[in-house]
Backbone as XML, in Angstrom:
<?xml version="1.0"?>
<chain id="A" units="angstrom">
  <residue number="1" name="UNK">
    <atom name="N" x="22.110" y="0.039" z="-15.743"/>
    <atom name="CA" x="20.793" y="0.314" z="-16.281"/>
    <atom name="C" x="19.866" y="0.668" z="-15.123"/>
  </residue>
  <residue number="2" name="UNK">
    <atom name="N" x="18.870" y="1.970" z="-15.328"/>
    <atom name="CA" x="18.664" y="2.175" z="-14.032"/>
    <atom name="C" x="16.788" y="1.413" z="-13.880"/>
  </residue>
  <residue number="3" name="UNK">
    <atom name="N" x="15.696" y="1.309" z="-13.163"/>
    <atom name="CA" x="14.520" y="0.923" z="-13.065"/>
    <atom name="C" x="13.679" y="1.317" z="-13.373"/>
  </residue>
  <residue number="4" name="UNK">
    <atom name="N" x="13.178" y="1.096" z="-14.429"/>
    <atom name="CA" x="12.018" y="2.027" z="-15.610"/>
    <atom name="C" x="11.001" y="2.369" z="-13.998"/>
  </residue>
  <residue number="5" name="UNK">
    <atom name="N" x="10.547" y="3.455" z="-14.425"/>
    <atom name="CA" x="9.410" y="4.115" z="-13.418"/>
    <atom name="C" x="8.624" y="3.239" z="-13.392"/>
  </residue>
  <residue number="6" name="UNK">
    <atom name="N" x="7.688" y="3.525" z="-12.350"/>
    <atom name="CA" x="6.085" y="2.530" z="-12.076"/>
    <atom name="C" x="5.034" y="3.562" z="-12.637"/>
  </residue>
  <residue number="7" name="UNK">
    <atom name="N" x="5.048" y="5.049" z="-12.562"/>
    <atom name="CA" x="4.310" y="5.731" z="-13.053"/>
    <atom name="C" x="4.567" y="7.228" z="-13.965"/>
  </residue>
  <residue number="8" name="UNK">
    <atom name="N" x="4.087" y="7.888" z="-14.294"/>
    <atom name="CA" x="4.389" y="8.619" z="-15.325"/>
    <atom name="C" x="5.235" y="9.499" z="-14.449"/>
  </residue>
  <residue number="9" name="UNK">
    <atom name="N" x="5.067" y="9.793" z="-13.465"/>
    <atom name="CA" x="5.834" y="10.756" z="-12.673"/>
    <atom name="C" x="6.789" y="10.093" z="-11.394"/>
  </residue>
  <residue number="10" name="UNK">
    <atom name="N" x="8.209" y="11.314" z="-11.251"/>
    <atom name="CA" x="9.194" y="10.450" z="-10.516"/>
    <atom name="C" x="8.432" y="9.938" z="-9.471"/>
  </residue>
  <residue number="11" name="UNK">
    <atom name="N" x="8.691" y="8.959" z="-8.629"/>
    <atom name="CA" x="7.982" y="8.356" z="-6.952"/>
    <atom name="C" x="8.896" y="9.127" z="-6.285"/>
  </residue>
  <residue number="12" name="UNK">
    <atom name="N" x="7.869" y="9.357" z="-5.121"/>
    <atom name="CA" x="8.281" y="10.256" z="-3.861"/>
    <atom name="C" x="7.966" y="9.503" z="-2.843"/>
  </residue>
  <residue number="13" name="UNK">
    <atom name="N" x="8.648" y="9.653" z="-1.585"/>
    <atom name="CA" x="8.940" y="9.195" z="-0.684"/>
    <atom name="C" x="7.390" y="8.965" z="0.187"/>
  </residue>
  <residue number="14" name="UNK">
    <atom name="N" x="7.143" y="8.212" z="0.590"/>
    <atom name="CA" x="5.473" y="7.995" z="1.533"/>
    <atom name="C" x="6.057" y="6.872" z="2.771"/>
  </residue>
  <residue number="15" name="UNK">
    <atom name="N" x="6.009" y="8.035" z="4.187"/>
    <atom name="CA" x="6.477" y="7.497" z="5.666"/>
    <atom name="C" x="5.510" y="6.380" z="6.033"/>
  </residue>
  <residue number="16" name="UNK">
    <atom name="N" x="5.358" y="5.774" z="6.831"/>
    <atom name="CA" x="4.821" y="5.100" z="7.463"/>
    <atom name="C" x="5.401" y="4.743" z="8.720"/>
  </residue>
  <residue number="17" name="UNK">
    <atom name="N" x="4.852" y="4.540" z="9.894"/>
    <atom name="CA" x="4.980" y="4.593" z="11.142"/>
    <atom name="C" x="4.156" y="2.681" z="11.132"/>
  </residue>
  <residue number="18" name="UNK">
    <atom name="N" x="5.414" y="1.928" z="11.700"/>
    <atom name="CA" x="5.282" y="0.671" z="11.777"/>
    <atom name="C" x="5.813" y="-0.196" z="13.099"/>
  </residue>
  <residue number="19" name="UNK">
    <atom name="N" x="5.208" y="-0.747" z="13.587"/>
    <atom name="CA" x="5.708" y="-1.374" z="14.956"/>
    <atom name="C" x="6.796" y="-2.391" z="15.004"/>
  </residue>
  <residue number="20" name="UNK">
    <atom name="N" x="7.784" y="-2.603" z="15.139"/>
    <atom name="CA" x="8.619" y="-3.598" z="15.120"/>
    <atom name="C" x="8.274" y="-5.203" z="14.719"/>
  </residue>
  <residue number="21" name="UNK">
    <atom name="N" x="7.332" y="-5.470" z="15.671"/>
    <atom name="CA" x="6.732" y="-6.849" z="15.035"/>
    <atom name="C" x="5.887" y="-6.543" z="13.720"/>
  </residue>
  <residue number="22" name="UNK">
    <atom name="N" x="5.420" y="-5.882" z="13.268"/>
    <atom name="CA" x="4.513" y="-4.959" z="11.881"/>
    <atom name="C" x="6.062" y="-4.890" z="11.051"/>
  </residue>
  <residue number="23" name="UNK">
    <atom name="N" x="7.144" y="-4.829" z="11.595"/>
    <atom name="CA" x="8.225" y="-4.530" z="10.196"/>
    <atom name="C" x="8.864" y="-5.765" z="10.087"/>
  </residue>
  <residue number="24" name="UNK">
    <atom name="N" x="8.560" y="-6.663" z="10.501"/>
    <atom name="CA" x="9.596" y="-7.826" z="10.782"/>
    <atom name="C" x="8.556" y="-8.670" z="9.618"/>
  </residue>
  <residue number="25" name="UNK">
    <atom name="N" x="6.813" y="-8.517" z="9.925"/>
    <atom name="CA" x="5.995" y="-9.355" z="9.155"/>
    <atom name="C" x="5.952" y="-9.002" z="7.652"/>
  </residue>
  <residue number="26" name="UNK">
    <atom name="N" x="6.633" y="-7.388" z="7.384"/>
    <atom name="CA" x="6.706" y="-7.103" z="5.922"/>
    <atom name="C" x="7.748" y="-7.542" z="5.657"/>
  </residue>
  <residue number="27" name="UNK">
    <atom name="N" x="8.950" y="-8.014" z="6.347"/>
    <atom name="CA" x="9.998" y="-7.578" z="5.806"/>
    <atom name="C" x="9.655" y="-9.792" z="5.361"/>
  </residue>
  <residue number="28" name="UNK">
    <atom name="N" x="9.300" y="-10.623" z="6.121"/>
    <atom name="CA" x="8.947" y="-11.874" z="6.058"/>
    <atom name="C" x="8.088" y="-11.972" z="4.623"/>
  </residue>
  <residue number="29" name="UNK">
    <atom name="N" x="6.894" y="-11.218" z="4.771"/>
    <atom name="CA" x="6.416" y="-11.405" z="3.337"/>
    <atom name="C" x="6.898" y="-10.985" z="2.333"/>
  </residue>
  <residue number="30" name="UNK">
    <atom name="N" x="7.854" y="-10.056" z="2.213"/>
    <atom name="CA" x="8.454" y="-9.648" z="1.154"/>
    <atom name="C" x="9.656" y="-10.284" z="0.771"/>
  </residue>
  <residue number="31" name="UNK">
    <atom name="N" x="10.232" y="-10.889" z="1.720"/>
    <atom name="CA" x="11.073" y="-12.046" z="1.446"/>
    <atom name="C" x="11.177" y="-13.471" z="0.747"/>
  </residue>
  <residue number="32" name="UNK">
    <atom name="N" x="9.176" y="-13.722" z="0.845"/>
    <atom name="CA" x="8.365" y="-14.747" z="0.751"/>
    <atom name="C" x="8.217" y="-14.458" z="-1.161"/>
  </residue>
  <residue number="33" name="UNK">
    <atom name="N" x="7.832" y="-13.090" z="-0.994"/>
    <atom name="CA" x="7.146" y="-12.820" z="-2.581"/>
    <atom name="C" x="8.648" y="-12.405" z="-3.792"/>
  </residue>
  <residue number="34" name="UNK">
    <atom name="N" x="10.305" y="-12.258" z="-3.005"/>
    <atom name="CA" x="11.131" y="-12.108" z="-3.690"/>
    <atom name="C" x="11.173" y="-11.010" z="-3.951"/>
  </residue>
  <residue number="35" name="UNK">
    <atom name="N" x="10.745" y="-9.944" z="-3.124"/>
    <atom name="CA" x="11.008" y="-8.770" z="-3.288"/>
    <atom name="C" x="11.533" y="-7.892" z="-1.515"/>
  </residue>
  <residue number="36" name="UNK">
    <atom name="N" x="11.736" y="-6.728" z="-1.912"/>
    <atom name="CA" x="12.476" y="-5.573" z="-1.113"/>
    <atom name="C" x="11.105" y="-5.518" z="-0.498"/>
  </residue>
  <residue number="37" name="UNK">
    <atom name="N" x="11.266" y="-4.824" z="1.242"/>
    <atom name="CA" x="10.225" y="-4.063" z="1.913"/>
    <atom name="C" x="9.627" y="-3.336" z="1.408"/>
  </residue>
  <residue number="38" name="UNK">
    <atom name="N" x="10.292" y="-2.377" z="0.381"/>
    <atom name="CA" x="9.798" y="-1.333" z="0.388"/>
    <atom name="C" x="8.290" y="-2.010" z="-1.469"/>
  </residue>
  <residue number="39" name="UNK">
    <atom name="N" x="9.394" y="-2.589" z="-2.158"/>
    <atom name="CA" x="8.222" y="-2.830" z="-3.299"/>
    <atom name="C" x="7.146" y="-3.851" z="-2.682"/>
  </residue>
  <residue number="40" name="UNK">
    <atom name="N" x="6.981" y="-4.739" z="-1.877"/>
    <atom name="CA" x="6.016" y="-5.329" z="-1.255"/>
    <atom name="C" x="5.115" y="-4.403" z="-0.318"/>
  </residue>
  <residue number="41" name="UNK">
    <atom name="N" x="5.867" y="-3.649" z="0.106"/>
    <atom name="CA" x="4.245" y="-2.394" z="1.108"/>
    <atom name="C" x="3.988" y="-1.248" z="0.036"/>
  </residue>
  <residue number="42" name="UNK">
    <atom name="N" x="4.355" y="-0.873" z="-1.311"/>
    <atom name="CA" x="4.315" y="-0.172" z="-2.318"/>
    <atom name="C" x="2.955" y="-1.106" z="-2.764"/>
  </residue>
  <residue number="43" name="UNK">
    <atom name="N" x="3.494" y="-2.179" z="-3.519"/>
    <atom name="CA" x="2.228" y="-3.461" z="-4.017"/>
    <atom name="C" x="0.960" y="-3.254" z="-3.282"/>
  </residue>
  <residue number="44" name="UNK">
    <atom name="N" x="1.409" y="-3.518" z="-2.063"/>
    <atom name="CA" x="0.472" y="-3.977" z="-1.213"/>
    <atom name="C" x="-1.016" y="-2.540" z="-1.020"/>
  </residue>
  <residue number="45" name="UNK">
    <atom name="N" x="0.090" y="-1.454" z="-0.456"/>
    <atom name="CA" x="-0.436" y="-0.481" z="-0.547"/>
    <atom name="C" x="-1.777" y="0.192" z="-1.791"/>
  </residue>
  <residue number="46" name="UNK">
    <atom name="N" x="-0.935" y="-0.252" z="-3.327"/>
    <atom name="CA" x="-1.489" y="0.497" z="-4.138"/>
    <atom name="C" x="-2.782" y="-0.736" z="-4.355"/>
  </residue>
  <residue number="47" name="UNK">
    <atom name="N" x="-2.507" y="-2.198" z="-3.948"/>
    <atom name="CA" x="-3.513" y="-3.026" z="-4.460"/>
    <atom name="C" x="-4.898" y="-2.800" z="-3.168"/>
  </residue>
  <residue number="48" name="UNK">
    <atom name="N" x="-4.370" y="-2.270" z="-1.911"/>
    <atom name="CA" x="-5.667" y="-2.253" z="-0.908"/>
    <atom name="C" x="-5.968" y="-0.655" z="-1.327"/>
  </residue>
  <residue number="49" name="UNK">
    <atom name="N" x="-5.355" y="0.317" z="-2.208"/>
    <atom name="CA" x="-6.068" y="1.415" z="-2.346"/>
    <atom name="C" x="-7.335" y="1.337" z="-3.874"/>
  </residue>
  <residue number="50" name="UNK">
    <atom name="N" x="-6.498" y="0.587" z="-4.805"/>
    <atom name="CA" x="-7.865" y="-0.226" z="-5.934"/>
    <atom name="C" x="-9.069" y="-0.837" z="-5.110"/>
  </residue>
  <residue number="51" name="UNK">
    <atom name="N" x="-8.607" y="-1.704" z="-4.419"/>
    <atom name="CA" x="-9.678" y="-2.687" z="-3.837"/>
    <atom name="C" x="-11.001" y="-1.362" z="-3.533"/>
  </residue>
  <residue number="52" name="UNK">
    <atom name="N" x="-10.661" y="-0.558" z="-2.590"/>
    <atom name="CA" x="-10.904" y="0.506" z="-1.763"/>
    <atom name="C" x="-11.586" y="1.525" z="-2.761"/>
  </residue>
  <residue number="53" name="UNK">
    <atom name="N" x="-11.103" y="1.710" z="-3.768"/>
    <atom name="CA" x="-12.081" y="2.538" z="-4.635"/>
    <atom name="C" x="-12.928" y="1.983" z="-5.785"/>
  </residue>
  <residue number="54" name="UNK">
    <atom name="N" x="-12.698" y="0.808" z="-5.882"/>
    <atom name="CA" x="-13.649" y="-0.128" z="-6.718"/>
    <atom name="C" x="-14.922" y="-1.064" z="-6.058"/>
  </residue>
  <residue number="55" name="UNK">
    <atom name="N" x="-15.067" y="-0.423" z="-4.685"/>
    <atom name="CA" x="-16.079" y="-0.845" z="-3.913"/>
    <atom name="C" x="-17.118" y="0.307" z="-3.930"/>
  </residue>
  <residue number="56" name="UNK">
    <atom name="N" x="-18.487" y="-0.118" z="-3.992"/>
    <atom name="CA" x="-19.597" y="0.867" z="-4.289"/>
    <atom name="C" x="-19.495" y="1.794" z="-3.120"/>
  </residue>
  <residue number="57" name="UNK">
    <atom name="N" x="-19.719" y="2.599" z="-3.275"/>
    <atom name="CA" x="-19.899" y="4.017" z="-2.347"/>
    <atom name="C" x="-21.432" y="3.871" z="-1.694"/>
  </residue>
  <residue number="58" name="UNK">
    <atom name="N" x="-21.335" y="4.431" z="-0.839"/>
    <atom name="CA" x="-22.564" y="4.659" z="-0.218"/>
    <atom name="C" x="-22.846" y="5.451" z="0.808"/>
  </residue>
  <residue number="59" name="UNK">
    <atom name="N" x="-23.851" y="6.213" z="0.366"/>
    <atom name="CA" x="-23.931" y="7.674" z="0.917"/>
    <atom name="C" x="-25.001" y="7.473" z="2.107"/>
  </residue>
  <residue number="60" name="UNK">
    <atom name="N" x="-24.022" y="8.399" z="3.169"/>
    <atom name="CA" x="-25.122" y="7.844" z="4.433"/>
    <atom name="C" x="-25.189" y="9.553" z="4.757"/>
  </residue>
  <residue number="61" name="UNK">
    <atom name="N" x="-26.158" y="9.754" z="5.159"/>
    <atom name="CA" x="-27.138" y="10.709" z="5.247"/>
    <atom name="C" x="-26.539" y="11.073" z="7.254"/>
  </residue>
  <residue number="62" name="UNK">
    <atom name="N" x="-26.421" y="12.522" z="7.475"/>
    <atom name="CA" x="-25.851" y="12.939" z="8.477"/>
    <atom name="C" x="-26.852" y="12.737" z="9.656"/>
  </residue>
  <residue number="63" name="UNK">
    <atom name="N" x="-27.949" y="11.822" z="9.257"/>
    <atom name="CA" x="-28.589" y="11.296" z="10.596"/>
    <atom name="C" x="-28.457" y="9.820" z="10.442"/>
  </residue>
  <residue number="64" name="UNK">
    <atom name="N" x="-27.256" y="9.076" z="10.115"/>
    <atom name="CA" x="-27.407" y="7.684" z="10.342"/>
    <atom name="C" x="-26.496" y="7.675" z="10.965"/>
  </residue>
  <residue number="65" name="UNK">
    <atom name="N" x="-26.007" y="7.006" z="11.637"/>
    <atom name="CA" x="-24.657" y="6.727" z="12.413"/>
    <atom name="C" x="-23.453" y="5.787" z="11.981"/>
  </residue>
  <residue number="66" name="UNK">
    <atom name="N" x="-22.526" y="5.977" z="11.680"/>
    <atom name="CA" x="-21.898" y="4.693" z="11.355"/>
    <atom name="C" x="-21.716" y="3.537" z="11.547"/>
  </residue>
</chain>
């Protein structure tokens, strides 16, 4: 039986460039939460990109500085 999709369309591949001690700490938390590397930085990923667009916007004007 194969793994019902996560979204309406097939998933495609998304690289990431990770430091050895950075792959060792996903591969620890994902071990922690009972899942694979890859569905724990998937999770992780899509829950800090919600967070990230459900925060108010705010428009700064090209003479303020960041």
């Amino acid at each position: 039986m194969s793994r019902p999709l996560r979204a309406e369309a097939p998933s495609e591949r998304f690289c990431t460039r990770l430091s050895p001690a950075e792959r060792d700490r996903v591969h620890q938390a994902a071990t922690v939460n009972h899942q694979t590397s890859s569905e724990f930085a998937r999770d992780a990923l899509v829950l800090a990109a919600d967070d990230c667009l459900e925060m108010p916007r705010r428009i700064v004007s090209s003479d303020e500085t960041p």
